[in-house]
Structures are given as C-alpha cells and as structure tokens.
ZAMARGU-4260 file (C-alpha; in steps of 0.2 Angstrom, whole numbers, plus 5000, padded with zeros to 4 digits):
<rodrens>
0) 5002/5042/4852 | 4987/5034/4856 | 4978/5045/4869 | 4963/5041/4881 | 4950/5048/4867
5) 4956/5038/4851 | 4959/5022/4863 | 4946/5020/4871 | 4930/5035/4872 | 4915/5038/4879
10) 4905/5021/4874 | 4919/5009/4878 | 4927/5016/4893 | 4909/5008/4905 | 4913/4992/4896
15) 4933/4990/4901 | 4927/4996/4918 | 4913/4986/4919 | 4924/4971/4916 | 4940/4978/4929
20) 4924/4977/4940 | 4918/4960/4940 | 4935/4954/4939 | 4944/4962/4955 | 4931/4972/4963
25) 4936/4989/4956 | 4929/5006/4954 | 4933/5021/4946 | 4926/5038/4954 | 4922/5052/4941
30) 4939/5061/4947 | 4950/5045/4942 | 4941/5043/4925 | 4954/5054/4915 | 4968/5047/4922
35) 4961/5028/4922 | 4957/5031/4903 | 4976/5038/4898 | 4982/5022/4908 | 4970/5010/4900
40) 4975/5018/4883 | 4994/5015/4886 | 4993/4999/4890 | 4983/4994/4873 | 4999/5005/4865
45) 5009/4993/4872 | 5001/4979/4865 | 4996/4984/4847 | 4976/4983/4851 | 4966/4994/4841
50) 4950/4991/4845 | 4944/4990/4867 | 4936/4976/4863 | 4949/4966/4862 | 4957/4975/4878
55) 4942/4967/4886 | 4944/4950/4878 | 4963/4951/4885 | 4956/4957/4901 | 4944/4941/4905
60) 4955/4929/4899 | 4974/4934/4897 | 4984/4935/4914 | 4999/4944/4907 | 4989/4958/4901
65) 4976/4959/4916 | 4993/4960/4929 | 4998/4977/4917 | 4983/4984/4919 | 4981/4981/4938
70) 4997/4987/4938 | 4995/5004/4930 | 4979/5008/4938 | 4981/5002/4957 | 4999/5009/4958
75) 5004/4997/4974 | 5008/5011/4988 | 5019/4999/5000 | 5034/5000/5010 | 5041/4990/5025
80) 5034/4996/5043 | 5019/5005/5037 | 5009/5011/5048 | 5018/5009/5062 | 5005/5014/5075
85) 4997/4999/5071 | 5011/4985/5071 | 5015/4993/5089 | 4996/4990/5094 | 4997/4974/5086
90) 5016/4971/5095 | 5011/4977/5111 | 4993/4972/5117 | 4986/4962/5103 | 5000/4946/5103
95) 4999/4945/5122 | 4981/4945/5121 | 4980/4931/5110 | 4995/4923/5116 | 4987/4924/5135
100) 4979/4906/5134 | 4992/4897/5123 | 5008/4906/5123 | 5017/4891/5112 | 5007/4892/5100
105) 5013/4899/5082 | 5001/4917/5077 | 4992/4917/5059 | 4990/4930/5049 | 4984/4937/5033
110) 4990/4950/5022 | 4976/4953/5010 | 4981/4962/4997 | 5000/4960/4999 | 5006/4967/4983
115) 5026/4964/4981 | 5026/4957/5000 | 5033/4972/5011 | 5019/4970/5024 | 5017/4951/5024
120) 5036/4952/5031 | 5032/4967/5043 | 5019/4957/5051 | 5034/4942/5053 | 5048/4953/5059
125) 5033/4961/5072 | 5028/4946/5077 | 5047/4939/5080 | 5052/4955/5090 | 5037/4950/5102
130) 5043/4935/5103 | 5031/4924/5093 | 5032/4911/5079 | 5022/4918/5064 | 5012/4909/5051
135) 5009/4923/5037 | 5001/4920/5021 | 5002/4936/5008 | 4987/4935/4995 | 4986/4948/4979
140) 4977/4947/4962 | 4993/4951/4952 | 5005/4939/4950 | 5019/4949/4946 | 5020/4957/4962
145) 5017/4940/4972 | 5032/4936/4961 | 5042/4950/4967 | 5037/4947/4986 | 5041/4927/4984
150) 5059/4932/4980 | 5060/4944/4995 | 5072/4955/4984 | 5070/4975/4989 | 5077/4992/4982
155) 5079/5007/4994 | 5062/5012/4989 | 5053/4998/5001 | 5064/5004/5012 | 5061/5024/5016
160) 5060/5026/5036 | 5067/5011/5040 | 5080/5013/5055 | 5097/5006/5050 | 5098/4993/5066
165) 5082/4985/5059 | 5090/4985/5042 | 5106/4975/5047 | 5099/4965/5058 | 5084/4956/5045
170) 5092/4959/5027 | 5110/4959/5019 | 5112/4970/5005 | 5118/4960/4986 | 5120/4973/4972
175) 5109/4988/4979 | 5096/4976/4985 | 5088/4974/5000 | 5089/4954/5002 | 5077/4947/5015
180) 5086/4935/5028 | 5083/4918/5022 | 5074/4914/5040 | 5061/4928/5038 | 5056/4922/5020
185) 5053/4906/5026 | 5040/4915/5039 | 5028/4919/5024 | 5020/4910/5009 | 5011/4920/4996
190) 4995/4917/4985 | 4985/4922/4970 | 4967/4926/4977 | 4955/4939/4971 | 4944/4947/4988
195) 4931/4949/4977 | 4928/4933/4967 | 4937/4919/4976 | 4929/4908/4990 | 4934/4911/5010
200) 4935/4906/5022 | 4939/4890/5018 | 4946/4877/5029 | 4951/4865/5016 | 4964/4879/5009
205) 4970/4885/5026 | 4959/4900/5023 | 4953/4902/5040 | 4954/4904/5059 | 4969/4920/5056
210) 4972/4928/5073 | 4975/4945/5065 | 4972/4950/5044 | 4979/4966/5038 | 4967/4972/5023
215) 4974/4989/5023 | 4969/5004/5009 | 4955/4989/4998 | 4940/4992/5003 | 4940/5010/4998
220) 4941/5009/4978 | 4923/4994/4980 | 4906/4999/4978 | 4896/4997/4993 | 4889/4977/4988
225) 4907/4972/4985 | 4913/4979/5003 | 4898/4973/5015 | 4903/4956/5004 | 4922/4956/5007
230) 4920/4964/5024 | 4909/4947/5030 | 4919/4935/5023 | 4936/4943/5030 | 4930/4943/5049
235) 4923/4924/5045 | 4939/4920/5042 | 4945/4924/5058 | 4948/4915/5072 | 4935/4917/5090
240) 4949/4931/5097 | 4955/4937/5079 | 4957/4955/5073 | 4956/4963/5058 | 4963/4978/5053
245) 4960/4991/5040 | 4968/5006/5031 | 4964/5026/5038 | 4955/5028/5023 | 4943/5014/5021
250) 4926/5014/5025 | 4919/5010/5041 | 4912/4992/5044 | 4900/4991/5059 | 4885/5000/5048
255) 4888/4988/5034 | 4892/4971/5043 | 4888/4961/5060 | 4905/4965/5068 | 4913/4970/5084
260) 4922/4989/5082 | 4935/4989/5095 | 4942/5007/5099 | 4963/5006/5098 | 4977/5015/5102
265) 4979/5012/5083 | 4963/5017/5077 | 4948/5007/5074 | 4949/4988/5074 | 4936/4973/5069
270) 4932/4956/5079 | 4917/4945/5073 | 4904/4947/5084 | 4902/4937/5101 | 4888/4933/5111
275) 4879/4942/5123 | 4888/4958/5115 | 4878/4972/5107 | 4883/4975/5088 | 4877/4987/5076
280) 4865/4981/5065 | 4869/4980/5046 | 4861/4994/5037 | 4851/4989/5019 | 4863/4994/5006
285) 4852/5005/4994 | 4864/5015/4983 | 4882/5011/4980 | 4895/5018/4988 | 4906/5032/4982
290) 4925/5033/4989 | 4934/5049/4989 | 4945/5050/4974 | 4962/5043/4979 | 4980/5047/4971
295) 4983/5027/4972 | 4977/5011/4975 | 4981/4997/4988 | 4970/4986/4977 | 4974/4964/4975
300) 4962/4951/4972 | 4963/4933/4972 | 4961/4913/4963 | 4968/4897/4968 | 4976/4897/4984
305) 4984/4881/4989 | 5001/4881/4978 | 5014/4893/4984 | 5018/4908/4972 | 5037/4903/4972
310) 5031/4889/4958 | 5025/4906/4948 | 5037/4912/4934 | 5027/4928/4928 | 5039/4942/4928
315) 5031/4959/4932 | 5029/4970/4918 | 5036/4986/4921 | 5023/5001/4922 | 5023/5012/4906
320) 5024/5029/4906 | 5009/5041/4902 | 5006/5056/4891 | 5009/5073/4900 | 4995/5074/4911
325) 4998/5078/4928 | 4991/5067/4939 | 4994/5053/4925 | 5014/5056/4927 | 5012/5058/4945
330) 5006/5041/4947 | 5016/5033/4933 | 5031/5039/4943 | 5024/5032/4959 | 5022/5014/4950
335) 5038/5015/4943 | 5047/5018/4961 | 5034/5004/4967 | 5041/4992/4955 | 5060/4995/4959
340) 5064/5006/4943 | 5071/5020/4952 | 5080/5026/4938 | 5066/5027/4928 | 5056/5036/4941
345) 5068/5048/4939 | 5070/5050/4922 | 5050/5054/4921 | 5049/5063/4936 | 5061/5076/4928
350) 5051/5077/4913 | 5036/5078/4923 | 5043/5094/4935 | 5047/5100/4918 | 5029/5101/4912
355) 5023/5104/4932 | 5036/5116/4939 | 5022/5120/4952 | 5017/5102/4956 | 5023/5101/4976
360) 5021/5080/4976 | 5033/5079/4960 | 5046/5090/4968 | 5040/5077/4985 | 5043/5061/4973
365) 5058/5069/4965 | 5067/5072/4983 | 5065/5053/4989 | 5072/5046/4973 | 5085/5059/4972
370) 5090/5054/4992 | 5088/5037/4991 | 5103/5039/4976 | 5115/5047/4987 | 5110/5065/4981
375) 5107/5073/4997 | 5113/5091/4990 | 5098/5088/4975 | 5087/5081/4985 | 5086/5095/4999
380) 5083/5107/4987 | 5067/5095/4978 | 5062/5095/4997 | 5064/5113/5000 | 5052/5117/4984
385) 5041/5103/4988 | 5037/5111/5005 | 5038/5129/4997 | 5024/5124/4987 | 5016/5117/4999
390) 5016/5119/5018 | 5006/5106/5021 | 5017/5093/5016 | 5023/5086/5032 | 5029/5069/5021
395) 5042/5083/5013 | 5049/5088/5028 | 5053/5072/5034 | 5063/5071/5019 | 5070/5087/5022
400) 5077/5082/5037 | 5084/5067/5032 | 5094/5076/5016 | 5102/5087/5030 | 5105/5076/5042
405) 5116/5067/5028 | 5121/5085/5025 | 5128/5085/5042 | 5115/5100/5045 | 5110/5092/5063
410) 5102/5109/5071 | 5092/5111/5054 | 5087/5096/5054 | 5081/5096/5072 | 5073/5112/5070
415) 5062/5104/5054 | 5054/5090/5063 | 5050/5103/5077 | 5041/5114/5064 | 5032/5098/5059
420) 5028/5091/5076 | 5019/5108/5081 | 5011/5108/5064 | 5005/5091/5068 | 5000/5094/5084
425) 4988/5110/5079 | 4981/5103/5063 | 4965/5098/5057 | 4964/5078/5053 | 4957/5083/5037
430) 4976/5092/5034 | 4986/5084/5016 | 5003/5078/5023 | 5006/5064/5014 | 5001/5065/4995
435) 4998/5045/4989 | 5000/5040/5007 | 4988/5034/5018 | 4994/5043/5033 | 4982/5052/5046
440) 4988/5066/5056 | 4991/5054/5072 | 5001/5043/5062 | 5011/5056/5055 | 5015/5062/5073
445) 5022/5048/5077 | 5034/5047/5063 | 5040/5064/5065 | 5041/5056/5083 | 5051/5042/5080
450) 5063/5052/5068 | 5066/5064/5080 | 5071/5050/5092 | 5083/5042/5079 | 5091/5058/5076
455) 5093/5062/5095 | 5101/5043/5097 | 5111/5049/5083 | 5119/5063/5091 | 5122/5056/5106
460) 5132/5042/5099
</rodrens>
C-alpha cells in the first residue's frame, strides 16, 4: 500500500500543491496536509505512478487525472435546497426587487462552482415558484461532475430534506433515481470554467450582466490574492441591480474589494458599488490568508465556456478509498455518498466505525446512508450513537427524527426536534451542528423549523 510518506514526502508534497494551486486556486492549511497527502497518494496508486513528478506532469496537462484528484480532495458537499434561508431571501424580496421594473423579463443566474448541478436546479425550481423564467448557467472545474449535473440524474443522497410534495411535483423516480423533469433541465446549461484562471466577465461568452450568482463555500480554501481576484471579477459580472451571494463560511468581502455589503434576512450579500454610496475601501493585501481547516471543500474552477457540457462524455471517476485514517475515511465516505455510491459509502463507513467506534460523524454519515436505504431500525440507532457522542450534533437529530418518524414514533420524534430547537436557540454561533456542512446556527433553526412543520402537516393529515 502506498502511503502519504513513500508517495509523496516532505520535498514533493509543495510542488503537487503548488501546481493544485496555480491550476484551481487551492490551498491546503497545515490541518489538511495529512489527509491531502493520503488522498494525493491513492490517486497515484490508482494510476501506477511511482515517482510525484509525474503526478504533476498528469496534473498540468491530463484532464482525467486532474478531475480524480479534484475529486478526492474538494469532496463536493451539495444537495438540493441548500441553504434554504437564502433561496427564501432570494424567493421573496430579491426577484420582486429585480423584477420591479421589468417583470417579463427572464432572471440570470450563476452557479459558480456547481459541482454535479444540485444548486444550478434550485436556483431554477426557486425561480419558477416565484413565478419567474430563469436563465441559469452552472460552471465547475471538473468535468465529471458537470457530466453528472448535465444528465440531471440524482440518488436519495442529493435528496436529504427535501419534502415529498417538491419531490413529485419536479422529478419522476427511474430505477432509484431522482430524474429531473425534462422542463427544469432545459432551465440550465452547464460549463467548464476555472474562477481562478479563466476570463470574466466576458460579454462575448454570456459571462456577464447575472441578476444574482451563488459562489457558495470557494472562496474559503484561496489565499488572500486569489480571493480579492475572484471576488472583483464575480461582482463585475453582475448586472447594475445584481447580487451575489456567498457561503456562511467564506471570508468577508467588503475589506478586500470595492463592493456594496447589504445586510439580509439571509446573512450578508454583495452588490457592485453604486454611486454616491459609501463603500469600504480595499484594504492592501500584505500576508496571505489562512482559512480555517474545513472537513470538505465546495471548490470548482473553470476553461472554455461557450459549448454546453452535454457534448462532454467524461465519466466521473469514482472516489477511492483511503488508508485508515480518520478524517481520511471520513471524507472518502462523504465523496463516495457525493458521487451517488451509496453502497460503497456504506461498505467504508462500516469499516471505518470499525476502526473509529468513537467517531460521532461516522455514526452521523452512517445513519443517513442507512435511512436513505430503508433501514430506519439501523439508522436510529447510528443516530442515537452519533448524538450520544456528541450532543452538539444538531444535524444528527434531525436524522433521528426522521428514523422515527418512519418508525411511526411521532411523539419521540416531536420531542427530538423540540430538544434541538431550544438547543438552537441558547447556542453560541460558534456551536458544531453540522460536521462537513456549512450550516450556521440560524440556518439550522430554521431546518429544525421547517421539519417540525412537515411533521405537524403530517399528523394532521
């Protein structure tokens, strides 16, 4: 077995780096390195390379192995309706808002960063309920996932929280898929384009004049250079009135860019600046950032934009699994689930629990792959260890309700999300709730919110 010492070491691990770097943007913290290096080091496995060299050769200049790498080391944490609080915001005030003048006109929008498609369709089916005609354009640096988002094909796993009603009403099920309604694919077209490298805006490629982009959970794994770079040439491409819109964990923008930082129901949102309106002066960027160390990565690039991905035929390589490492097979079952290999997921996550009896997000993982087959007897008792081990995890609860709602269990269930909802309400937002997730306490809430109202329209019917 090739392991992050023999494959790769002290001397050649800056130089892989260095070239992950200039190609997408990314960078590794001191607290990812090990787990970056066992990754790295499985991927040259799979491939028969001996010497990192030649990992860096493939890296500049070989898509297939550049797309397993992304894959492995920015494990794409995505689902429909993420973050709801912000496709409310956008739902509610932002449409109308930009609709106000030219209510006929169709919206556009950006999903930078798409990965396998689940928000570039979020954004549609958001759009639609508000009764607006979307133009969304999805853009990542992998063309595996672009691949998958093309096809519009989902496993329950891109699915978790989704109410049944929205379910039916956008996607018919075909051999435990999730298939996209054929009128909401059309809604979206998808891209290859690296944030980092490409150039935008760019009228000439439609790359410009977006009412709203989503560029959620990026920003966070680029130095400082990288972000004050991507963060300009993202609010240039919007239109007068446009917004962007960022992750809970990325950096702040107004001390690093000449923008406008709007105060929402939703959090904090962007608009270039206007005139006559005060804006925070860029600061001089004299060190590089350092970003928290993450449990995954929301990370996708970009190349030529104009032909629609559909004309790719790339299949996605399927993550490998890594050595026995916790955090290693924590996040090699999250990219697993990611890429729709639930079954796999499973089979490592019970080898990892194995190895990690104690570790509360495998026995979290473990219960939202076991539910999501059916196994609600298994999966409350995952759930149940997960939040024995650790009371913080409000992300496990939910799943603990769920599991006995299927169980029939409606006055345990109910008293769950209560136990969550107070723990919400008296916690710090610094509290771990959602391990991988993105999820602030606020947001949390509001799912314990919204499940508690399911459940209570449940009952009553």
């Amino acid at each position: 077995m090739i392991t992050s010492g023999s494959a790769l070491g002290a001397l050649a691990f800056p130089l892989v780096a260095d070239t992950l770097r200039q190609r997408s943007g990314l960078t590794f913290g001191p607290g990812r390195r090990a787990a970056v290096e066992t990754a790295l080091g499985r991927v040259m496995q799979r491939n028969g390379l001996r010497d990192p060299a030649s990992l860096v050769s493939l890296l500049a200049s070989d898509g297939d192995v550049f797309d397993e790498v992304m894959a492995v080391v920015t494990v794409g944490e995505t689902y429909f309706f993420r973050e709801p609080a912000q496709l409310e915001w956008l739902r509610t005030t932002a449409i109308p808002a930009l609709l106000a003048g030219s209510p006929a006109r169709p919206l556009r929008l950006w999903s930078a960063a798409c990965a396998t498609g689940e928000e570039a369709y979020s954004l549609a089916i958001t759009c639609l309920e508000a009764g607006v005609q979307p133009v969304v354009l999805g853009t990542d640096v992998s063309r595996g996932r672009l691949t998958v988002a093309a096809r519009g094909r989902y496993r329950e796993w891109s699915m978790r929280g989704v109410p049944p009603a929205t379910i039916d009403r956008y996607f018919r099920r075909v051999d435990g898929e999730f298939c996209l309604h054929r009128n909401i694919r059309a809604l979206a077209r998808f891209a290859s384009l690296n944030l980092v490298s490409d150039r935008y805006p760019d009228p000439a490629r439609q790359l410009a004049g977006f009412d709203v982009i989503f560029c959620r959970n990026v920003l966070i794994y680029f130095d400082a250079p990288a972000i004050a770079s991507v963060a300009s040439r993202l609010l240039a491409s919007l239109s007068p009135d446009g917004w962007l819109l960022l992750g809970a964990s990325d950096p702040p923008l107004a001390h690093l860019v000449e923008c406008e930082a709007v105060q929402t129901s939703a959090g904090v949102a962007y608009r270039r600046p206007r005139e006559g309106r005060a804006v925070a002066p860029p600061l001089a960027i004299v060190a590089p950032w350092v970003p928290p160390t993450p449990a995954v990565v929301d990370v996708e690039p970009v190349r030529d934009m104009p032909a629609p991905v559909a004309e790719v035929v790339v299949a996605p390589r399927a993550p490998v699994a890594h050595p026995e490492n916790r955090e290693a097979m924590t996040l090699a079952v999250r990219a697993l689930a990611n890429a729709g290999q639930l079954e796999e997921a499973d089979r490592l996550s019970t080898r990892a629990l194995e190895l990690h009896p104690d570790a509360a997000e495998l026995h979290y993982l473990r219960s939202l792959l076991l539910l999501q087959a059916g196994h609600s007897q298994a999966a409350l008792a995952a759930a149940r260890s997960a939040t024995y081990l650790d009371r913080t995890l409000v992300a496990a609860q939910l799943v603990l309700a769920d599991a006995l709602m299927r169980q029939q269990d409606v006055d345990a269930a109910r008293r769950v999300l209560s136990a969550a909802e107070a723990q919400l309400r008296d916690a710090p937002a610094s509290v771990r709730i959602a391990p991988g997730d993105d999820d602030s306490v606020e947001r949390m809430l509001a799912h314990v919110r919204a499940r508690r109202q399911i459940l209570d329209r449940t009952v009553a019917s």
